[in-house]
Chimera marker file (.cmm) of the C-alpha trace (Angstrom):
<marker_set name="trace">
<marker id="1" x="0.000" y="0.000" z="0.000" r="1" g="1" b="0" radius="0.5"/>
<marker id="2" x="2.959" y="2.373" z="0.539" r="1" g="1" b="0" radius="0.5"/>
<marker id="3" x="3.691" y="2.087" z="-2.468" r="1" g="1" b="0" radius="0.5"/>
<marker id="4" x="0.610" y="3.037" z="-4.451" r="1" g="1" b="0" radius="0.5"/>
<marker id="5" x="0.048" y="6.092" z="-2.193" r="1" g="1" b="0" radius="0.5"/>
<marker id="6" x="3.855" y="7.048" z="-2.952" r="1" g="1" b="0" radius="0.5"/>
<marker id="7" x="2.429" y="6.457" z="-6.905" r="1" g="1" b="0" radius="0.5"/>
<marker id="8" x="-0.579" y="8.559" z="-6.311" r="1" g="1" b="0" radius="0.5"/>
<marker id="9" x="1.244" y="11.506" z="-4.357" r="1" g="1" b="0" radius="0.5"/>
<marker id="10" x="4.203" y="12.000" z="-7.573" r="1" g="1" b="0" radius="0.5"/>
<marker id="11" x="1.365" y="11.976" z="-9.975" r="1" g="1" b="0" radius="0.5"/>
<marker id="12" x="-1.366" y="14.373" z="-8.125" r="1" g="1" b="0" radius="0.5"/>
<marker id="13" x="-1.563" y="17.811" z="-9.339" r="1" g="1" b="0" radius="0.5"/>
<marker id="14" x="-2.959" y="19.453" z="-6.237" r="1" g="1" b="0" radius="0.5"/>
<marker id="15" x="-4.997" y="18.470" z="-2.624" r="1" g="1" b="0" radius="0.5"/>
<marker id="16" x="-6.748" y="15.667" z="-3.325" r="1" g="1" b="0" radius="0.5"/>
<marker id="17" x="-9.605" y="14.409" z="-0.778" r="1" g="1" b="0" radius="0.5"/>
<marker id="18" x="-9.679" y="10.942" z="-1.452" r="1" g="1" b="0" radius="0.5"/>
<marker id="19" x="-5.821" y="10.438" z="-1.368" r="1" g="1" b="0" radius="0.5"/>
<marker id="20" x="-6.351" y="12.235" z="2.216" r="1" g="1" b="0" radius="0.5"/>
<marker id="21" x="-8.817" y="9.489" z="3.675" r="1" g="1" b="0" radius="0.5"/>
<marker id="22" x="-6.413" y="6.586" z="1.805" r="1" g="1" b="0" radius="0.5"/>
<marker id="23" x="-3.084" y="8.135" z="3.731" r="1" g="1" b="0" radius="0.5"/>
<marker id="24" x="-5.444" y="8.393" z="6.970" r="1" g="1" b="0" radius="0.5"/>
<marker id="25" x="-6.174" y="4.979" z="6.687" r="1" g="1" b="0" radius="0.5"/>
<marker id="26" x="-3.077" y="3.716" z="5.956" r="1" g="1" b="0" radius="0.5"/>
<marker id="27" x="-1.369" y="5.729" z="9.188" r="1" g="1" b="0" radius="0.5"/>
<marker id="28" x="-4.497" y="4.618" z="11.290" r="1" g="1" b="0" radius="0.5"/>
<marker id="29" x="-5.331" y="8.135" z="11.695" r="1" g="1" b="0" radius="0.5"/>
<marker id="30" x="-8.467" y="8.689" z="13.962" r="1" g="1" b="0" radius="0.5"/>
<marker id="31" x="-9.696" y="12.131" z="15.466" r="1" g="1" b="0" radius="0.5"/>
<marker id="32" x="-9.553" y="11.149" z="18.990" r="1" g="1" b="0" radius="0.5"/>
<marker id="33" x="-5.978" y="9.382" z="19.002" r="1" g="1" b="0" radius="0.5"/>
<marker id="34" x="-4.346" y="5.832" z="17.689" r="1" g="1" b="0" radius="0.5"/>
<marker id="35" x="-5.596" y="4.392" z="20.639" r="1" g="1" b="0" radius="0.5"/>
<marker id="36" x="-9.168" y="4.420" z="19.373" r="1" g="1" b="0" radius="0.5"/>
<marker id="37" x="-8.169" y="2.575" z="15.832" r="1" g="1" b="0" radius="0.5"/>
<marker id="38" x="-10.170" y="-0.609" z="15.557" r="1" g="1" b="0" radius="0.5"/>
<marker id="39" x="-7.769" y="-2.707" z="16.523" r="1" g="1" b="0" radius="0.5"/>
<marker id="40" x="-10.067" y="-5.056" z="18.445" r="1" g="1" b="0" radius="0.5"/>
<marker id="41" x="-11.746" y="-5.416" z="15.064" r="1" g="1" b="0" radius="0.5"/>
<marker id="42" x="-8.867" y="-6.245" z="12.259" r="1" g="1" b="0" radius="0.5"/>
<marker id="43" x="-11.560" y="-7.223" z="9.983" r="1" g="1" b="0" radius="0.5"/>
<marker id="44" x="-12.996" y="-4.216" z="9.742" r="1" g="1" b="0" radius="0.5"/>
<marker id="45" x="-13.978" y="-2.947" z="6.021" r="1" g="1" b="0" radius="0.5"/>
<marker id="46" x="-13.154" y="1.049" z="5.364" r="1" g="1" b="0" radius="0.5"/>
<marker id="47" x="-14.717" y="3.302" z="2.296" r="1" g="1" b="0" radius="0.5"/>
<marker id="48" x="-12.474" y="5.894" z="1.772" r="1" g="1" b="0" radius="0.5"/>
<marker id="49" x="-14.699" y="8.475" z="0.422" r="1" g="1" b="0" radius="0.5"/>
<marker id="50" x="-14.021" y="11.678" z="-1.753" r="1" g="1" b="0" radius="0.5"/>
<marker id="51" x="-14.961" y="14.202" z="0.649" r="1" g="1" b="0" radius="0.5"/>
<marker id="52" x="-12.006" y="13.223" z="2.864" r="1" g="1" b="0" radius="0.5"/>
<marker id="53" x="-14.219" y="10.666" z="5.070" r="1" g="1" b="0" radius="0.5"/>
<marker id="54" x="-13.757" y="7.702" z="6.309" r="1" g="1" b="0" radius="0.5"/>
<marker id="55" x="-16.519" y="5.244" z="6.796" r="1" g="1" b="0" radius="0.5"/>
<marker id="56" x="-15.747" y="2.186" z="8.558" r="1" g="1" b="0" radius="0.5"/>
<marker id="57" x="-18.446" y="-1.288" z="9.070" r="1" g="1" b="0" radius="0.5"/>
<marker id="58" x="-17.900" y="-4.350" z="10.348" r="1" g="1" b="0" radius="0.5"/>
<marker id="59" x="-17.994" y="-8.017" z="8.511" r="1" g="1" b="0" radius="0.5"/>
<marker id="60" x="-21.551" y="-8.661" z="7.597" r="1" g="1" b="0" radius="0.5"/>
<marker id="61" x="-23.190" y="-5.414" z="7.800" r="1" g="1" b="0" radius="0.5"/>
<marker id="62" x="-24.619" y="-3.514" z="4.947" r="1" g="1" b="0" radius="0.5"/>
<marker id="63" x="-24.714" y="-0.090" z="6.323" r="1" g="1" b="0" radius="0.5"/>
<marker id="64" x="-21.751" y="1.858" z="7.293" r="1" g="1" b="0" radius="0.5"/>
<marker id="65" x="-21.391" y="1.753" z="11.781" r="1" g="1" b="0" radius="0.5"/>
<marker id="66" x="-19.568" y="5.218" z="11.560" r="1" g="1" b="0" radius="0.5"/>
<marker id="67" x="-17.120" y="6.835" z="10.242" r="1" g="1" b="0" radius="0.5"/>
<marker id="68" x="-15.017" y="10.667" z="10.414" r="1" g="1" b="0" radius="0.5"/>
<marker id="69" x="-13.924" y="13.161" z="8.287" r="1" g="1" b="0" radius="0.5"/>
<marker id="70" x="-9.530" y="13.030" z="8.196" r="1" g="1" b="0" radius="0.5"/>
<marker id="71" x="-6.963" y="15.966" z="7.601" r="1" g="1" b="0" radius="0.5"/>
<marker id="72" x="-6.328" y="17.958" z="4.524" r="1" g="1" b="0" radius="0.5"/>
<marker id="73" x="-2.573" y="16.051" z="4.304" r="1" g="1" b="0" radius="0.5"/>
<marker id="74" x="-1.825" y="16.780" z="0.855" r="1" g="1" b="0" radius="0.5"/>
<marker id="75" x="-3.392" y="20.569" z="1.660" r="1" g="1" b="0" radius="0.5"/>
<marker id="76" x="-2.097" y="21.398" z="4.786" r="1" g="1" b="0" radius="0.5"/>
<marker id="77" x="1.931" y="21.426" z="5.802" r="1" g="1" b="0" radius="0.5"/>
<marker id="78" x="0.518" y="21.796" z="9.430" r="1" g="1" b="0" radius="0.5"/>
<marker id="79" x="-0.666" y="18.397" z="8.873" r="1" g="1" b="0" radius="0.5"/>
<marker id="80" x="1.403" y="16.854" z="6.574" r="1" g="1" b="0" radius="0.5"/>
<marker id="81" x="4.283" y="17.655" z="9.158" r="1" g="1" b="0" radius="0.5"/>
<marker id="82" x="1.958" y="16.466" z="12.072" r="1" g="1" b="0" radius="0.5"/>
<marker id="83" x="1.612" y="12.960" z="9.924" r="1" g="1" b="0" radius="0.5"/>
<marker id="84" x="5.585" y="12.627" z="9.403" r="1" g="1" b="0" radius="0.5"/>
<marker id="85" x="6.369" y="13.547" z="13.623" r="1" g="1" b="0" radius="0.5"/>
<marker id="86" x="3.462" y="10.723" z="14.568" r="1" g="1" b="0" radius="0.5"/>
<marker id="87" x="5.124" y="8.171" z="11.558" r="1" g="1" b="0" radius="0.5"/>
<marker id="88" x="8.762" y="8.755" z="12.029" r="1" g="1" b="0" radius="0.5"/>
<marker id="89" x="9.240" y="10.006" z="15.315" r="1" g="1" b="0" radius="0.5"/>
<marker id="90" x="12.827" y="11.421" z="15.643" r="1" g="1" b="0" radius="0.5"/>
<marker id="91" x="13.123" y="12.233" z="12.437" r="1" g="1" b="0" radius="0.5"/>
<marker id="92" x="14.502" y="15.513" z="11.689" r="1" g="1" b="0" radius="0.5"/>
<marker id="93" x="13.907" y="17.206" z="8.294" r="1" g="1" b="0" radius="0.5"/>
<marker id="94" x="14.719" y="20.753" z="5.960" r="1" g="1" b="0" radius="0.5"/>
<marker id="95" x="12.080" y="21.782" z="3.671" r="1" g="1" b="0" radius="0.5"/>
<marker id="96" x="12.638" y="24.086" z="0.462" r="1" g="1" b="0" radius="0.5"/>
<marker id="97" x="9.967" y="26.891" z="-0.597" r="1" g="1" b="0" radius="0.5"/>
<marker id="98" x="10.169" y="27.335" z="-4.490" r="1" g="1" b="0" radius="0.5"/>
<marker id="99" x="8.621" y="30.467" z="-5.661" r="1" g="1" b="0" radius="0.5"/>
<marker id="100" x="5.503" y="31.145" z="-7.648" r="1" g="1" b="0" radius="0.5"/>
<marker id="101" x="5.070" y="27.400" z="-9.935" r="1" g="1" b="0" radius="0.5"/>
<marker id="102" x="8.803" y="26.198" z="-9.137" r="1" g="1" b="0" radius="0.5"/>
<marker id="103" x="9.051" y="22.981" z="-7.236" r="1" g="1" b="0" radius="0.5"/>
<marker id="104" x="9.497" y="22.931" z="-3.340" r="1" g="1" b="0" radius="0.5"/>
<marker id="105" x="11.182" y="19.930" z="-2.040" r="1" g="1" b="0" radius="0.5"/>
<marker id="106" x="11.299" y="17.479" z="1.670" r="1" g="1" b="0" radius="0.5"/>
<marker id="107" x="14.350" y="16.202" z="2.990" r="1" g="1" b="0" radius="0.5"/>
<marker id="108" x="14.050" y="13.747" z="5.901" r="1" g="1" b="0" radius="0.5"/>
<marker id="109" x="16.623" y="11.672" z="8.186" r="1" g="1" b="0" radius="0.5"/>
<marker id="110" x="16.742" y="9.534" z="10.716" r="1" g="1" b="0" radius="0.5"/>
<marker id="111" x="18.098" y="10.871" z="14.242" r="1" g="1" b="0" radius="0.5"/>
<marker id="112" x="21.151" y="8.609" z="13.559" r="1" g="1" b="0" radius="0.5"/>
<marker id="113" x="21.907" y="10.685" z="10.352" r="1" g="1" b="0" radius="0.5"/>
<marker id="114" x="21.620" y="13.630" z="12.793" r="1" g="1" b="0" radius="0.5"/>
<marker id="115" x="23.717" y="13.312" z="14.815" r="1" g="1" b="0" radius="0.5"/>
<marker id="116" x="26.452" y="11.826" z="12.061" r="1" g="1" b="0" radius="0.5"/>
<marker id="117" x="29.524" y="14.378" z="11.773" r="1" g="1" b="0" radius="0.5"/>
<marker id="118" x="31.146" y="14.813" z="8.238" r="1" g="1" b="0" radius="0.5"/>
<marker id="119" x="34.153" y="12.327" z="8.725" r="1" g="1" b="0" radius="0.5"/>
<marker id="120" x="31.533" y="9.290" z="9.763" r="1" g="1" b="0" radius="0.5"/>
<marker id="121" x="29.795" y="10.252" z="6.463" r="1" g="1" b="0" radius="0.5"/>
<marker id="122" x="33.058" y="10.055" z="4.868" r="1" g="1" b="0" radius="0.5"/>
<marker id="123" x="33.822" y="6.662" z="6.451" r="1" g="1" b="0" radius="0.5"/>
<marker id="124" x="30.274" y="5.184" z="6.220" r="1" g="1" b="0" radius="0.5"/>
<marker id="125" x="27.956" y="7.897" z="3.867" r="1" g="1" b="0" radius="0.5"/>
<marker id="126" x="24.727" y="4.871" z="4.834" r="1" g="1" b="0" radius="0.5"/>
<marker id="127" x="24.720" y="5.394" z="8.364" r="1" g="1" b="0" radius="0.5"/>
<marker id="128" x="20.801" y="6.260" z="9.389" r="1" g="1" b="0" radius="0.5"/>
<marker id="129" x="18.036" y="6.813" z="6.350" r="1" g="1" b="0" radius="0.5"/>
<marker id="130" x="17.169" y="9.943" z="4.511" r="1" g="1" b="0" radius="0.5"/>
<marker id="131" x="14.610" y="10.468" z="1.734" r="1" g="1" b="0" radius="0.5"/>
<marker id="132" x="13.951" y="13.062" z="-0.074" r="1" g="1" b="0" radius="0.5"/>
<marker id="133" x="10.594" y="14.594" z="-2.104" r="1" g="1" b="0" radius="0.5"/>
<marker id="134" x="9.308" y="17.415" z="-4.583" r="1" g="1" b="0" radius="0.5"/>
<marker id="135" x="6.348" y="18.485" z="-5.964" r="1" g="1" b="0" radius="0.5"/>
<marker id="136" x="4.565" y="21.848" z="-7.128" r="1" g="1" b="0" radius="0.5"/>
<marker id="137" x="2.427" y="21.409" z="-3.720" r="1" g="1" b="0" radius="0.5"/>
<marker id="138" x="4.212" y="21.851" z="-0.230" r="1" g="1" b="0" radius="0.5"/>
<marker id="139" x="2.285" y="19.386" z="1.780" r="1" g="1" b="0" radius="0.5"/>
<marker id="140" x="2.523" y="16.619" z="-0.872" r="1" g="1" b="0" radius="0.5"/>
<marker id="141" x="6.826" y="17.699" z="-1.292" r="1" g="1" b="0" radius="0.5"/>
<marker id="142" x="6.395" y="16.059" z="2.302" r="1" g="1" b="0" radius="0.5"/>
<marker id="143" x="4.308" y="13.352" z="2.313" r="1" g="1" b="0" radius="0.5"/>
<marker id="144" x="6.813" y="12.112" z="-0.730" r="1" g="1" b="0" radius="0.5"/>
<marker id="145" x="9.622" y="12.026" z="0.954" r="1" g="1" b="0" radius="0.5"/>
<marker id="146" x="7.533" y="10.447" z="4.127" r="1" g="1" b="0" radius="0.5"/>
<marker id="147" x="6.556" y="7.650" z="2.048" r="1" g="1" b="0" radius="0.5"/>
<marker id="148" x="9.692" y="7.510" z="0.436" r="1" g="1" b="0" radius="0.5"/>
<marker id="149" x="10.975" y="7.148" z="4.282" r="1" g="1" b="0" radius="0.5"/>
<marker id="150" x="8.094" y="4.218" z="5.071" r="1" g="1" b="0" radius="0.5"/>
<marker id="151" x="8.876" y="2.975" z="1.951" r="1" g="1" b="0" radius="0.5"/>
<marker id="152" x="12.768" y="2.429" z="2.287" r="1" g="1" b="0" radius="0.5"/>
<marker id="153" x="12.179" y="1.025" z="5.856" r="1" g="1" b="0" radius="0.5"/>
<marker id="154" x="10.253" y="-1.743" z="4.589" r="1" g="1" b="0" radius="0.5"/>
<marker id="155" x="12.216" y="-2.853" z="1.908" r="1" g="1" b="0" radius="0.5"/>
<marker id="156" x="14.983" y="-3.051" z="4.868" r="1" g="1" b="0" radius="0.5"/>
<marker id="157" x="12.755" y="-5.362" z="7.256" r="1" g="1" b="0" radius="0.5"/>
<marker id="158" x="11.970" y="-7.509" z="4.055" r="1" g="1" b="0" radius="0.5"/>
<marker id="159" x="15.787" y="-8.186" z="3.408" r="1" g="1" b="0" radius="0.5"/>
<marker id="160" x="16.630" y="-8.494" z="7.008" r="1" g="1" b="0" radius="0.5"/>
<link id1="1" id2="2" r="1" g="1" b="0" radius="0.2"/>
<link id1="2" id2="3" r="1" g="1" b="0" radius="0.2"/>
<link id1="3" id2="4" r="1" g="1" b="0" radius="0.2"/>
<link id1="4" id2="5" r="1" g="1" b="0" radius="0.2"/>
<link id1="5" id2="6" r="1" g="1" b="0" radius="0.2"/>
<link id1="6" id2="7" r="1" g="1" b="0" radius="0.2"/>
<link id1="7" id2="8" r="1" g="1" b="0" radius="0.2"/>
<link id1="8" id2="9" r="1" g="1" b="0" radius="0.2"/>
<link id1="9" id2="10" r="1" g="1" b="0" radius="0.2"/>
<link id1="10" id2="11" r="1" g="1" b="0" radius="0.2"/>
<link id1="11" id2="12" r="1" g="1" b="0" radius="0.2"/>
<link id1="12" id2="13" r="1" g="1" b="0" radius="0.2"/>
<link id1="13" id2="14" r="1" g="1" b="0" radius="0.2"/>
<link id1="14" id2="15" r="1" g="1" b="0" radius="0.2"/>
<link id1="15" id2="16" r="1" g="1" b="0" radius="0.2"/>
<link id1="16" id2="17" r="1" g="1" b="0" radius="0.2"/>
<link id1="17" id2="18" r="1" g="1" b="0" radius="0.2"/>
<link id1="18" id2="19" r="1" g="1" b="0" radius="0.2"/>
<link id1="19" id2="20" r="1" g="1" b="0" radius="0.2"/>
<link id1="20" id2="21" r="1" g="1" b="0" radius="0.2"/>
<link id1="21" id2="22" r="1" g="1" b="0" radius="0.2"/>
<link id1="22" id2="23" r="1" g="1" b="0" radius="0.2"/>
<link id1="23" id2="24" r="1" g="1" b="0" radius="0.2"/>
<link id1="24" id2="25" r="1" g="1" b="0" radius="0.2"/>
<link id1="25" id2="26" r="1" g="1" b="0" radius="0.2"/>
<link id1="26" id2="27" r="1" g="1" b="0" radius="0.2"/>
<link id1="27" id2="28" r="1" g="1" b="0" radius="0.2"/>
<link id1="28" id2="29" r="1" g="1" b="0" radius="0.2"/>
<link id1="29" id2="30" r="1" g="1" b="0" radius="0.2"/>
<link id1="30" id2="31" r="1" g="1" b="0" radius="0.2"/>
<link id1="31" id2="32" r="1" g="1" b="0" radius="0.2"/>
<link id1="32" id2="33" r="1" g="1" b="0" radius="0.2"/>
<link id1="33" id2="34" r="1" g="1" b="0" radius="0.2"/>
<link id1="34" id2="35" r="1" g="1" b="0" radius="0.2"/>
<link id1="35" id2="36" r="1" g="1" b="0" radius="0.2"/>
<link id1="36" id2="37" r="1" g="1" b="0" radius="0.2"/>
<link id1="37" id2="38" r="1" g="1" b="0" radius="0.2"/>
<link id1="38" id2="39" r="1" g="1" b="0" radius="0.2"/>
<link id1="39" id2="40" r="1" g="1" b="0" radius="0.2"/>
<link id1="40" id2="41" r="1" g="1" b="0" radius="0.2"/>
<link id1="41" id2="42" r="1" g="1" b="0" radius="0.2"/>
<link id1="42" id2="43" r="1" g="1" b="0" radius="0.2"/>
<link id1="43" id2="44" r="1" g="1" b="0" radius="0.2"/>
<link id1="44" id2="45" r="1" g="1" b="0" radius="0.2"/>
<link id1="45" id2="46" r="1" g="1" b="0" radius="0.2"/>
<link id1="46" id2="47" r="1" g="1" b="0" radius="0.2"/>
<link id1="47" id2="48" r="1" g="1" b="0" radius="0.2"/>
<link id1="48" id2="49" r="1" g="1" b="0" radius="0.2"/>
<link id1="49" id2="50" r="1" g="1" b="0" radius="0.2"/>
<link id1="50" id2="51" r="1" g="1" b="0" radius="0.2"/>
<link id1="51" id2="52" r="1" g="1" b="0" radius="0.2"/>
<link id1="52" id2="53" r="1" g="1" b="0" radius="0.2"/>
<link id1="53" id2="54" r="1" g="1" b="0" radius="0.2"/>
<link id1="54" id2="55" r="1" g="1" b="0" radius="0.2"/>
<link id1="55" id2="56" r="1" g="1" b="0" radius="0.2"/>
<link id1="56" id2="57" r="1" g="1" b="0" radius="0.2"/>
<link id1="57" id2="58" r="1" g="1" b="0" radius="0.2"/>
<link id1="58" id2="59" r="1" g="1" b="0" radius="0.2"/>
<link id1="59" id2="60" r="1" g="1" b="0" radius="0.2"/>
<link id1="60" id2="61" r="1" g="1" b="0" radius="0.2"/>
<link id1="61" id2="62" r="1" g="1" b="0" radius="0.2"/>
<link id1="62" id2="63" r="1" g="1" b="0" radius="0.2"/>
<link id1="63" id2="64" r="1" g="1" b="0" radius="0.2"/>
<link id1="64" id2="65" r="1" g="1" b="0" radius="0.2"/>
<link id1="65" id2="66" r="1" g="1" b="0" radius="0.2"/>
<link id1="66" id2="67" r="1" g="1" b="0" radius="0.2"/>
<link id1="67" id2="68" r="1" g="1" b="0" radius="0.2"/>
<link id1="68" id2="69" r="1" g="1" b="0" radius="0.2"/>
<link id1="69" id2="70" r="1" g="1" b="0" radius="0.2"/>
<link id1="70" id2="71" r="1" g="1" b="0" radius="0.2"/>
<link id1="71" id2="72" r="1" g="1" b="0" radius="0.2"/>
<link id1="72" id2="73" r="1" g="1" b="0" radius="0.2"/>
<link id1="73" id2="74" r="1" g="1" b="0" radius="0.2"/>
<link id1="74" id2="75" r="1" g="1" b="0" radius="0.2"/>
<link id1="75" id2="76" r="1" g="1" b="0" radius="0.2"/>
<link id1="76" id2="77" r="1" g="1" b="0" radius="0.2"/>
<link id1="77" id2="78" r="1" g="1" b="0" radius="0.2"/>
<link id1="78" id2="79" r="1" g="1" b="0" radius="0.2"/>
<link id1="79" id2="80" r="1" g="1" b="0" radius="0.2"/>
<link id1="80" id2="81" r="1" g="1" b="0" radius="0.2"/>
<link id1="81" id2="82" r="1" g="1" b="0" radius="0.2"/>
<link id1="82" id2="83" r="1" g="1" b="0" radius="0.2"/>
<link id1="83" id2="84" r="1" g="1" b="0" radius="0.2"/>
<link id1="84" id2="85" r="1" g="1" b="0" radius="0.2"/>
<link id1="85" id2="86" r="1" g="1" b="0" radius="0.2"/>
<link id1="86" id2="87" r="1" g="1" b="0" radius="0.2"/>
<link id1="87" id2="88" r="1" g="1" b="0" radius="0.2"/>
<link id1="88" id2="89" r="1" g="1" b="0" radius="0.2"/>
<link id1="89" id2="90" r="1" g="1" b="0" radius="0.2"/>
<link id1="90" id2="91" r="1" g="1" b="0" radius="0.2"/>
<link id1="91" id2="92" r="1" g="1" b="0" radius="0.2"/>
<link id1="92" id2="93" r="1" g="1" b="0" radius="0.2"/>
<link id1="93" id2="94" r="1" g="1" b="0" radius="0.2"/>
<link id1="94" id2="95" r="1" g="1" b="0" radius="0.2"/>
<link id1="95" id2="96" r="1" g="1" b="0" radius="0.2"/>
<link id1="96" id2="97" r="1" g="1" b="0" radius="0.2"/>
<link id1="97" id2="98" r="1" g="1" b="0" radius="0.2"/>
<link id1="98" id2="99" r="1" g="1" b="0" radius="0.2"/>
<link id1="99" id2="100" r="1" g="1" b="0" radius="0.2"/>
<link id1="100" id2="101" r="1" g="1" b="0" radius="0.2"/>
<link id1="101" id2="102" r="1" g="1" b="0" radius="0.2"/>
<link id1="102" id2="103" r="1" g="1" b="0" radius="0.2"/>
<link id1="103" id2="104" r="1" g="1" b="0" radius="0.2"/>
<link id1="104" id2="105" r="1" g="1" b="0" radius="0.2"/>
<link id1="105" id2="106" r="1" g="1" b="0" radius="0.2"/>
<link id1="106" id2="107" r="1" g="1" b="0" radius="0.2"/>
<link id1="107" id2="108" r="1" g="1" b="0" radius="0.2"/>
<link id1="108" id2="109" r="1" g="1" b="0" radius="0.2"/>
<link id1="109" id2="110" r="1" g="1" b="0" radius="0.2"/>
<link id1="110" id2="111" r="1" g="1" b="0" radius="0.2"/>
<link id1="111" id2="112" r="1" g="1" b="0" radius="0.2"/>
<link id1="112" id2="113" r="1" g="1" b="0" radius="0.2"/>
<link id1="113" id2="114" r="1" g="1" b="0" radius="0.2"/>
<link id1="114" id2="115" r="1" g="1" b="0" radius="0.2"/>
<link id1="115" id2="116" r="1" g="1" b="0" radius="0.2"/>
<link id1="116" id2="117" r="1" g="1" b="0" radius="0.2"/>
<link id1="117" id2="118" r="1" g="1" b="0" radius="0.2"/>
<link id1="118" id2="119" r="1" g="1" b="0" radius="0.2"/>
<link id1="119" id2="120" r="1" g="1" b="0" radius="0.2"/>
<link id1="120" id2="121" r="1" g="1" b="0" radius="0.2"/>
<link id1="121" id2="122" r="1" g="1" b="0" radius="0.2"/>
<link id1="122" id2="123" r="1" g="1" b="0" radius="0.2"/>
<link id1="123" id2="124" r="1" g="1" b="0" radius="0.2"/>
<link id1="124" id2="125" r="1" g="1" b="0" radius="0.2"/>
<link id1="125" id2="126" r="1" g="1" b="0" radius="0.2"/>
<link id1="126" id2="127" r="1" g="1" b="0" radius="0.2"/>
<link id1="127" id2="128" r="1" g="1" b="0" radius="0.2"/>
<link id1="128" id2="129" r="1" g="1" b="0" radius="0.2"/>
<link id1="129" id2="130" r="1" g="1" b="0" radius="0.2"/>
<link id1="130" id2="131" r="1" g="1" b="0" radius="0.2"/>
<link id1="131" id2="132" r="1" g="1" b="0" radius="0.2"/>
<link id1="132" id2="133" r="1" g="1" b="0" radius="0.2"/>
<link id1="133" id2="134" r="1" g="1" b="0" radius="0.2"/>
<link id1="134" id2="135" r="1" g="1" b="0" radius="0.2"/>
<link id1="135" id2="136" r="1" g="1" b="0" radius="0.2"/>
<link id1="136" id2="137" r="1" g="1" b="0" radius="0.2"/>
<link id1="137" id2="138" r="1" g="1" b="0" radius="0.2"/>
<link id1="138" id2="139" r="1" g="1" b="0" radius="0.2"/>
<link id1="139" id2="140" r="1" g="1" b="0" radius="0.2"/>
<link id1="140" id2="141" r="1" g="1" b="0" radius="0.2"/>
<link id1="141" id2="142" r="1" g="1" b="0" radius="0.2"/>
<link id1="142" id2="143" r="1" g="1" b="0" radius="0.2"/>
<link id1="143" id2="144" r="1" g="1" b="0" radius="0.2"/>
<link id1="144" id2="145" r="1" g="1" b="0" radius="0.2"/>
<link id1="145" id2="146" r="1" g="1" b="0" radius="0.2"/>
<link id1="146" id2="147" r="1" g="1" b="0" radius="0.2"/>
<link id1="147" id2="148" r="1" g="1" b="0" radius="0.2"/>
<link id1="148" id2="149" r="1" g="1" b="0" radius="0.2"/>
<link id1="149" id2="150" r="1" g="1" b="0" radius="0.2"/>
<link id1="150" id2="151" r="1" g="1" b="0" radius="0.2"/>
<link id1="151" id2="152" r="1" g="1" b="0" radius="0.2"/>
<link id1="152" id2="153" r="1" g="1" b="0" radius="0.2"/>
<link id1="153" id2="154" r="1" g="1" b="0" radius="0.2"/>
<link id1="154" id2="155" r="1" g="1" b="0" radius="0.2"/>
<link id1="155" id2="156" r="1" g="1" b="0" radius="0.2"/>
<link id1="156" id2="157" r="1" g="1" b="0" radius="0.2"/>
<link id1="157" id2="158" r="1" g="1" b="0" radius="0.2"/>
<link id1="158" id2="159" r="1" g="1" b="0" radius="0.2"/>
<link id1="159" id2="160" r="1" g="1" b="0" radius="0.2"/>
</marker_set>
């Protein structure tokens, strides 16, 4: 699933409602806190909506049992940067503003890239994870380089 959302973000031309509620589900975003995710009830079904809502039943049930309306991620750089500290906590980051239609970019790293001086670079330039993304829309110059992040950090737990 990252990596469809990382498709859909590179090819969206602007905010996009739908792609908000698919990222929301994805992090197991909920207005009241992770703690109230369904967890009890993995077999939940979700309809993302376009209007940026997500409806939620349960197996056998024909009519939706509730449901809330998620953030404006690929809108918002208040939340988009909200989504990246709750995803990759420790994670430090420098953002670039383009001006008027230019691109704006997202760099991200790890704390252990943080705190790397230049001659451990030199010695070992992989130390920690970084990613990196652009677009003509702040918020989704983030969430690129977030899923980029998520992305890279599974292919590592799949080879390990």
């Amino acid at each position: 699933m990252t990596a469809d959302i990382l498709t859909r973000l590179r090819k969206a031309t602007g905010a996009d409602r739908e792609l908000d509620a698919e990222i929301a589900v994805f992090a197991r975003w909920h207005p009241y806190g992770p703690e109230h995710w369904l967890n009890r009830s993995p077999e939940a079904a979700f309809s993302i909506l376009s209007a940026g809502r997500v409806n939620f039943s349960l197996p056998d049930e024909t009519e939706p049992r509730g449901g809330w309306v998620v953030p404006s991620f690929t809108d918002s750089i208040d939340a988009s940067l909200a989504l990246v500290e709750r995803m990759l906590p420790g994670w430090g980051g420098l953002i670039g503003i383009g001006t008027g239609t230019s691109i704006h970019t997202a760099d991200l790293w790890s704390e252990a890239r943080a705190h790397q001086n230049s001659e451990e670079e030199e010695e070992n330039p992989l130390v920690g994870e970084d990613a990196h993304g652009e677009h003509r829309c702040l918020p989704i110059a983030v969430l690129i380089a977030l899923f980029t992040a998520l992305q890279e950090k599974e292919n590592t737990n799949a080879d390990a």
